[in-house]
C-alpha positions in Angstrom: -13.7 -0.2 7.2 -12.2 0.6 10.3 -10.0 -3.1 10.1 -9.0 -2.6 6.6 -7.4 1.1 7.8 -5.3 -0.3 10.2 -4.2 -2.7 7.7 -3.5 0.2 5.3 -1.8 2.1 8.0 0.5 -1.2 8.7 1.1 -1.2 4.7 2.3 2.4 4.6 4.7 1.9 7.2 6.6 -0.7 5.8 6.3 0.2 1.9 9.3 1.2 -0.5 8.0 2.9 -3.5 4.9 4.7 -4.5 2.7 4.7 -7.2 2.9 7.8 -8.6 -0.5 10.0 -10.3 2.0 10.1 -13.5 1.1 6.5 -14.4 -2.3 6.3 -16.9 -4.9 7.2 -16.4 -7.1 4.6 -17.1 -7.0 0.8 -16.9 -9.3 -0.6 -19.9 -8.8 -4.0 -20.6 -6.9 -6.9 -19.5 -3.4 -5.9 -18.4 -3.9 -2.5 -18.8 -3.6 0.0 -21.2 -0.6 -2.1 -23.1 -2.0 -5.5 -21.7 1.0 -6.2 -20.1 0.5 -5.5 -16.8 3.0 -2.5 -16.8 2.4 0.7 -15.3 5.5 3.2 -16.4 6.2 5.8 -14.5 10.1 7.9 -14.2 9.6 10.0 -10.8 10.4 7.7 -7.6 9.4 9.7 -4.3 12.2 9.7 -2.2 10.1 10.7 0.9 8.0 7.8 1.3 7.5 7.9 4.8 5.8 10.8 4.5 3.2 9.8 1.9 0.0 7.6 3.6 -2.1 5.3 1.7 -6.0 5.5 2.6 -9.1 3.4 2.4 -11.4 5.1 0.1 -14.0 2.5 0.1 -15.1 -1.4 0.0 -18.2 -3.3 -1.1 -19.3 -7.1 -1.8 -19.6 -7.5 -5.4 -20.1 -11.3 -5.6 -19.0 -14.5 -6.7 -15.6 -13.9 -9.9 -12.9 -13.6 -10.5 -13.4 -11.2 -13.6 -10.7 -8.3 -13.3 -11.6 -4.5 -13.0 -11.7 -2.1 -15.3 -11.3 2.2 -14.8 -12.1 4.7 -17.3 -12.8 8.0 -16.7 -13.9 7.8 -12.8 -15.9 4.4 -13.5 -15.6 1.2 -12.8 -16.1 -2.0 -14.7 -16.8 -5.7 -13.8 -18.8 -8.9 -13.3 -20.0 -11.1 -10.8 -22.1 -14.4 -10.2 -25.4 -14.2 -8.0 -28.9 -15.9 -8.0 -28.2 -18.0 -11.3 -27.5 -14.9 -12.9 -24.7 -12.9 -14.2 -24.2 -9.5 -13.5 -22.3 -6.6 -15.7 -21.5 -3.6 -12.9 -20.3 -0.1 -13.7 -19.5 1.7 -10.3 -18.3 5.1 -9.3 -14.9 5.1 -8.8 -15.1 7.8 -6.0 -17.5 5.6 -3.3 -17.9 3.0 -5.0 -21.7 3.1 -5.4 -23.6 1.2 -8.3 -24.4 3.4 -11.4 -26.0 0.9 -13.4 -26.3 -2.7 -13.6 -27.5 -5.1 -16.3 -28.0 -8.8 -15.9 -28.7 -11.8 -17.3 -30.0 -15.4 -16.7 -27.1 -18.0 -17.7 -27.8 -21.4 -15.7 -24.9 -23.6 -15.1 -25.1 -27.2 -16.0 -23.1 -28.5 -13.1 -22.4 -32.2 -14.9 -20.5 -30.1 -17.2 -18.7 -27.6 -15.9 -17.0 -28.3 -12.6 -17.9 -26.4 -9.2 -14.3 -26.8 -7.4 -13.9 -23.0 -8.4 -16.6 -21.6 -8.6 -19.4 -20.3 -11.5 -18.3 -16.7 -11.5 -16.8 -14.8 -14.4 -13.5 -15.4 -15.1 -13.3 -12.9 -18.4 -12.4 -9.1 -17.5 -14.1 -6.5 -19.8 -12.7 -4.4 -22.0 -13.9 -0.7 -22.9 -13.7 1.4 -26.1 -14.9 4.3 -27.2 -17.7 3.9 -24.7 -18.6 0.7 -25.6 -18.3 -2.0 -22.6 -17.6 -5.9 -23.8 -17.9 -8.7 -21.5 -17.6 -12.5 -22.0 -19.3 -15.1 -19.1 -18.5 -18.2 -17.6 -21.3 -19.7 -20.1 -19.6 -18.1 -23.3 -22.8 -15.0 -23.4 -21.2 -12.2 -24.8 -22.4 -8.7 -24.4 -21.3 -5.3 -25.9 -23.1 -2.4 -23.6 -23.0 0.9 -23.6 -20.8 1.8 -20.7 -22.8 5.4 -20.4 -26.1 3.4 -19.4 -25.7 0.3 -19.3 -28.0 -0.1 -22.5 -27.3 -4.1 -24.3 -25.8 -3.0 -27.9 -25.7 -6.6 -28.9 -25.5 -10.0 -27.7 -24.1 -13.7 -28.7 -23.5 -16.8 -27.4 -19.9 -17.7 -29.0 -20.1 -21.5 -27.9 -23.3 -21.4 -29.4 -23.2 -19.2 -32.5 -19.9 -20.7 -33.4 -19.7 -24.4 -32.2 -17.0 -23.3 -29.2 -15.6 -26.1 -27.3 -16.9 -26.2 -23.4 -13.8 -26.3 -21.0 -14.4 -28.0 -17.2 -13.9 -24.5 -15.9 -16.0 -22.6 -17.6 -15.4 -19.5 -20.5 -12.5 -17.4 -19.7 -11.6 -15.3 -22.8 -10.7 -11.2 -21.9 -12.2 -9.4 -25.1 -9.4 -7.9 -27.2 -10.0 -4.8 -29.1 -8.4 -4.4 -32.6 -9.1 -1.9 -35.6 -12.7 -1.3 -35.2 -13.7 -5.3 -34.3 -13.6 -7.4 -30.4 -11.2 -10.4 -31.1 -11.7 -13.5 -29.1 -10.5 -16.7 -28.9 -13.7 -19.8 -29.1 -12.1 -22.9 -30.6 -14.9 -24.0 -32.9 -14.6 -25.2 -36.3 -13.0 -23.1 -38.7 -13.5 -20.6 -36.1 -11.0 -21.0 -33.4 -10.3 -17.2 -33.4 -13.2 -15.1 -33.9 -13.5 -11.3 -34.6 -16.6 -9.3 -34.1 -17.5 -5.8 -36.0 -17.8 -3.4 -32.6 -21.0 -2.2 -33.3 -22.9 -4.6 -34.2 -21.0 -8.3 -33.3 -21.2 -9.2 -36.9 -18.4 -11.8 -38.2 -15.4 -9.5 -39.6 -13.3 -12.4 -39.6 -13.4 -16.1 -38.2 -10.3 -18.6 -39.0 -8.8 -22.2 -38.1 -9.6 -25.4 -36.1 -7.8 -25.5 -32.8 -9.7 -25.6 -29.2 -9.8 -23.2 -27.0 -8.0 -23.0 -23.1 -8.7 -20.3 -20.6 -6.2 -17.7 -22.3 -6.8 -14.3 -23.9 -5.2 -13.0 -27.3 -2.7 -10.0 -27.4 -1.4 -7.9 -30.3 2.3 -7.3 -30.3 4.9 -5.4 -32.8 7.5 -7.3 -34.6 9.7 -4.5 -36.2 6.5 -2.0 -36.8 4.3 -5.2 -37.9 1.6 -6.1 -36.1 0.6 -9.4 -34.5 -2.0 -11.7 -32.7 -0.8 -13.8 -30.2 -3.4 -16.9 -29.7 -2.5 -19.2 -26.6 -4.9 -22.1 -27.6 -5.5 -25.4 -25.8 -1.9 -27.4 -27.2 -0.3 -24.8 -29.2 0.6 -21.0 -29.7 -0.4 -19.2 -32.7 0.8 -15.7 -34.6 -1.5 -14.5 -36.7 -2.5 -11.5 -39.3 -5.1 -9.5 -36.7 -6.5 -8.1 -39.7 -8.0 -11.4 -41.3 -6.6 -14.2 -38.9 -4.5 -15.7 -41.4 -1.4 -17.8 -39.9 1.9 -16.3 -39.6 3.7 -19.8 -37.3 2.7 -21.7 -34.8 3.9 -23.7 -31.7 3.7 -27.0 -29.8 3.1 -26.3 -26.1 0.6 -28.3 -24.4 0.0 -30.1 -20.6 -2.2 -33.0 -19.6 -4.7 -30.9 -18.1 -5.5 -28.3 -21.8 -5.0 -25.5 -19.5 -2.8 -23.1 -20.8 -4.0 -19.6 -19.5 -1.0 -17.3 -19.2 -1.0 -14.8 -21.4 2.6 -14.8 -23.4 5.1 -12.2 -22.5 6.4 -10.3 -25.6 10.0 -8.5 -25.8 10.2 -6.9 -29.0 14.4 -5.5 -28.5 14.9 -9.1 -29.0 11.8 -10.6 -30.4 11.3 -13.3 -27.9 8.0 -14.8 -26.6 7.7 -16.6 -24.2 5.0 -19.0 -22.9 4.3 -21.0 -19.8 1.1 -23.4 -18.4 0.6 -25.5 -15.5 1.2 -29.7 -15.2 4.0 -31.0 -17.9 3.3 -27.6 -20.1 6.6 -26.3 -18.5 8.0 -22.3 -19.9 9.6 -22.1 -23.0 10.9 -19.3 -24.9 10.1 -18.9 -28.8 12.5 -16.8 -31.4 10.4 -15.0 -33.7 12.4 -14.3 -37.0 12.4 -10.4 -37.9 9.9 -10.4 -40.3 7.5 -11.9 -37.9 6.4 -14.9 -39.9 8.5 -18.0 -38.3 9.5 -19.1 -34.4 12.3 -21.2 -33.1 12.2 -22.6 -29.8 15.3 -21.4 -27.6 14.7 -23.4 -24.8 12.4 -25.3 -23.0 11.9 -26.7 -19.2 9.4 -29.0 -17.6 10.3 -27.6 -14.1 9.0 -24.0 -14.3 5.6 -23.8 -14.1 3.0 -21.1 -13.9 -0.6 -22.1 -13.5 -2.3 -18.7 -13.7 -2.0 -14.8 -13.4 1.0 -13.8 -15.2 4.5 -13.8 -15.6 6.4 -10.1 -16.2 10.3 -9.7 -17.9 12.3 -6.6 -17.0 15.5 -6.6 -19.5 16.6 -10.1 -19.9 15.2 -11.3 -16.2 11.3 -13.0 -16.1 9.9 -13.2 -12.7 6.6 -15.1 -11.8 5.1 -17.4 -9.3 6.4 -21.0 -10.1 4.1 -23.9 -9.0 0.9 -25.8 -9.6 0.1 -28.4 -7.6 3.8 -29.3 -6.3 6.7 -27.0 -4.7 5.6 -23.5 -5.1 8.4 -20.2 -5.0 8.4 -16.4 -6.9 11.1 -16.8 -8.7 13.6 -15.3 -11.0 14.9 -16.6 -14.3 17.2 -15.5 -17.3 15.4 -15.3 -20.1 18.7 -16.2 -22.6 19.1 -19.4 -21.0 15.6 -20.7 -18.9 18.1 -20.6 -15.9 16.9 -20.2 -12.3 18.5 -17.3 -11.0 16.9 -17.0 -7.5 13.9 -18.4 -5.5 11.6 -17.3 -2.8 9.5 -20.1 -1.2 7.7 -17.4 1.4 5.9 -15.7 -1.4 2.5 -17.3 -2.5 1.5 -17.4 -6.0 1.1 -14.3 -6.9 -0.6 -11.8 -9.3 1.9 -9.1 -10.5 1.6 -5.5 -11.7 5.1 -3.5 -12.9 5.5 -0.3 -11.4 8.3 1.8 -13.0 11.8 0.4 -13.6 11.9 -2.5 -11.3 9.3 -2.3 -8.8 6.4 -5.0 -8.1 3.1 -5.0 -6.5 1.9 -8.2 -6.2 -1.6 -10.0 -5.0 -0.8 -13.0 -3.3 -3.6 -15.5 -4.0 -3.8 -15.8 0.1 -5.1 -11.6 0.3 -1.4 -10.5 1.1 -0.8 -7.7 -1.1 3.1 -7.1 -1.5 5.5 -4.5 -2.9 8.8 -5.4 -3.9 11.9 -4.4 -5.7 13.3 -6.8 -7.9 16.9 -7.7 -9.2 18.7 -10.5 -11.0 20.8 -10.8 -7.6 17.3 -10.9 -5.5 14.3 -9.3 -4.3 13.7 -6.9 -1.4 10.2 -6.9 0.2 8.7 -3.5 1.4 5.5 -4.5 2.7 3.2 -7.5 3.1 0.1 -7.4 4.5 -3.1 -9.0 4.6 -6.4 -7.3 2.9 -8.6 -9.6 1.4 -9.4 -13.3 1.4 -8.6 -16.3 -0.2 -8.8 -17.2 -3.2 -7.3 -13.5 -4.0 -6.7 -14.6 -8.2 -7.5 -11.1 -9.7 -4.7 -9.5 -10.6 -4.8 -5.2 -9.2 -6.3 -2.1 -11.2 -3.8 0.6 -11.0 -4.8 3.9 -11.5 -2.8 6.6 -11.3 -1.8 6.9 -7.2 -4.9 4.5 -6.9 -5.3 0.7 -6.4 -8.3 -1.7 -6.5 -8.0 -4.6 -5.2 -10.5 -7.8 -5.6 -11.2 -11.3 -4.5 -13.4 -13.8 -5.0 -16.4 -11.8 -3.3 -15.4 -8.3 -2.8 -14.0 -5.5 -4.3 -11.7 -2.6 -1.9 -10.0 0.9 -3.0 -6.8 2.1 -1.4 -5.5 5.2 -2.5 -1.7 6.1 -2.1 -0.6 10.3 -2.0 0.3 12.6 -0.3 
């Protein structure tokens, strides 16, 4: 504790903007409350130097990469131990265990590779109570988040003939009008959605495999939409039965296409990106939602997890699989490169107001950042956790956690 507050002080001396207690108030899924990874907030401190982030508190929570959840002072997550995988809810105060359930789910290691690791990849998702969580096996589970008590259970490459992937199950449960949606890839039920309280089939449509991505809804001119990045395409769909709006080509060698897609509904653009010879491209959707033309595409930008984040017509994300790696800047009209950093790492990103970054560089460097189409100005960078750092950070009001591969911290930035 006492290293990680002399890394905190270090932050707080070099920072440039806060995080202000305006932002929401909770984090419950995925991306956030919008699942976009966007945290508004309109009141910039102008006195930062005299605000001082502290450490609240850190603990081991075990092997995962599964993101964390907040609502109402609790915490959400999953980890890997023992051959077994475990569902935490913590206080978000100390960080203490409330309850715990777990749950046998062997790993068949001819299967599934071990270059990353067993652990969860899924992040939860909580409604009205209700906690939903997906492991690297597929085993889903909706709990009450009160107790911890198992509301219902399924194995969705089981019950619905799923297709296996090399790195295991990686779907983030998506809520939507009652039901959980989630992508599986089996036949005739490559998008699947569950009644909430009792994982009965509401809906379960098409034949396309499943990657490592998670669905989002967006709104085309007051019309709902799924957006479904499967294994070599990306679909729109009616989230109310799963019937097919358009699709898209946009596969890579490796079938790993795990971004979730950006949506920018003042001009109805999408846009999509994977690792290997997937390249970026950005899709047209037509104003009535049901038809998407391809405005440009590029082999040469590249994003091979986390996310990607657009501010007005700029996109900025971490460029880079296996090659040349840079944060870069692009303009979303044209797919052109408008800047490039090669000293940032790949890098998980979270937007803070207008134009402001934190980001979790996959190496533990947590960095905050304002960003332009004409560049980027770095406020702080410093290291706090250890490599692999994939999760992307839990904002919560003037609070952050942060998590890698075995361990989860809280800083807290305010006066």
């Amino acid at each position: 504790m006492l290293r990680l507050g002399r890394q905190i002080a270090l932050l707080s001396a070099a920072i440039g903007f806060p995080i202000f207690s305006n932002a929401f108030a909770d984090w419950p899924q995925w991306g956030g409350p919008r699942r976009d990874f966007n945290v508004p907030t309109t009141i910039l401190t102008q006195n930062w130097e005299r605000r001082r982030p502290t450490a609240v508190w850190q603990r081991e929570l075990g092997e995962g990469y599964s993101g964390v959840i907040a609502k109402d002072g609790r915490l959400y997550s999953m980890y890997r131990a023992d051959d077994h995988v475990f569902i935490i809810c913590l206080d978000a105060a100390d960080g203490r265990t409330i309850w715990e359930h777990r749950y046998r789910a062997s790993i068949d290691k001819q299967q599934f590779a071990a270059k990353y690791g067993y652990g969860p990849r899924s992040t939860p998702l909580i409604e009205n109570d209700r906690l939903f969580t997906a492991g690297y096996t597929g085993i889903m589970h909706a709990i009450d988040g009160r107790d911890g008590r198992v509301i219902w259970e399924r194995n969705l490459l089981e019950d619905f003939d799923g297709n296996t992937n090399r790195w295991g199950y990686a779907c983030s449960p998506l809520a939507y009008d009652g039901g959980v949606i989630m992508l599986v890839g089996g036949k005739r039920a490559s998008v699947v959605c569950l009644e909430q309280s009792t994982g009965r089939v509401r809906w379960q449509q098409h034949d396309f495999k499943n990657s490592y991505g998670s669905p989002t809804i967006i709104d085309v001119n007051g019309k709902q939409q799924l957006i479904c990045f499967m294994t070599k395409l990306v679909l729109g769909l009616n989230p109310r039965d799963g019937d097919m709006y358009w699709s898209h080509p946009h596969e890579n060698q490796w079938d790993n296409n795990i971004v979730t897609p950006v949506w920018h509904a003042p001009t109805r653009q999408l846009f999509v990106t994977s690792e290997g010879t997937g390249g970026a491209r950005m899709l047209q959707l037509s104003t009535d939602g049901r038809r998407a033309t391809e405005l440009w595409h590029t082999p040469k930008l590249k994003v091979s997890h986390r996310n990607a984040i657009r501010i007005d017509d700029t996109l900025y994300f971490s460029h880079g699989d296996f090659g040349p790696k840079a944060f870069v800047a692009v303009d979303a009209t044209s797919g052109d490169v408008l800047w490039r950093r090669r000293d940032i790492p790949k890098a998980g990103l979270v937007r803070i107001g207008g134009n402001h970054l934190l980001m979790m560089a996959e190496d533990g460097r947590l960095l905050t950042a304002t960003v332009r189409r004409a560049g980027i100005a770095i406020h702080s960078d410093t290291a706090l956790l250890e490599y692999p750092a994939w999760t992307i950070p839990t904002v919560v009001g003037d609070t952050v956690y942060l998590r890698d591969r075995r361990q989860i911290r809280r800083i807290t930035l305010k006066d």
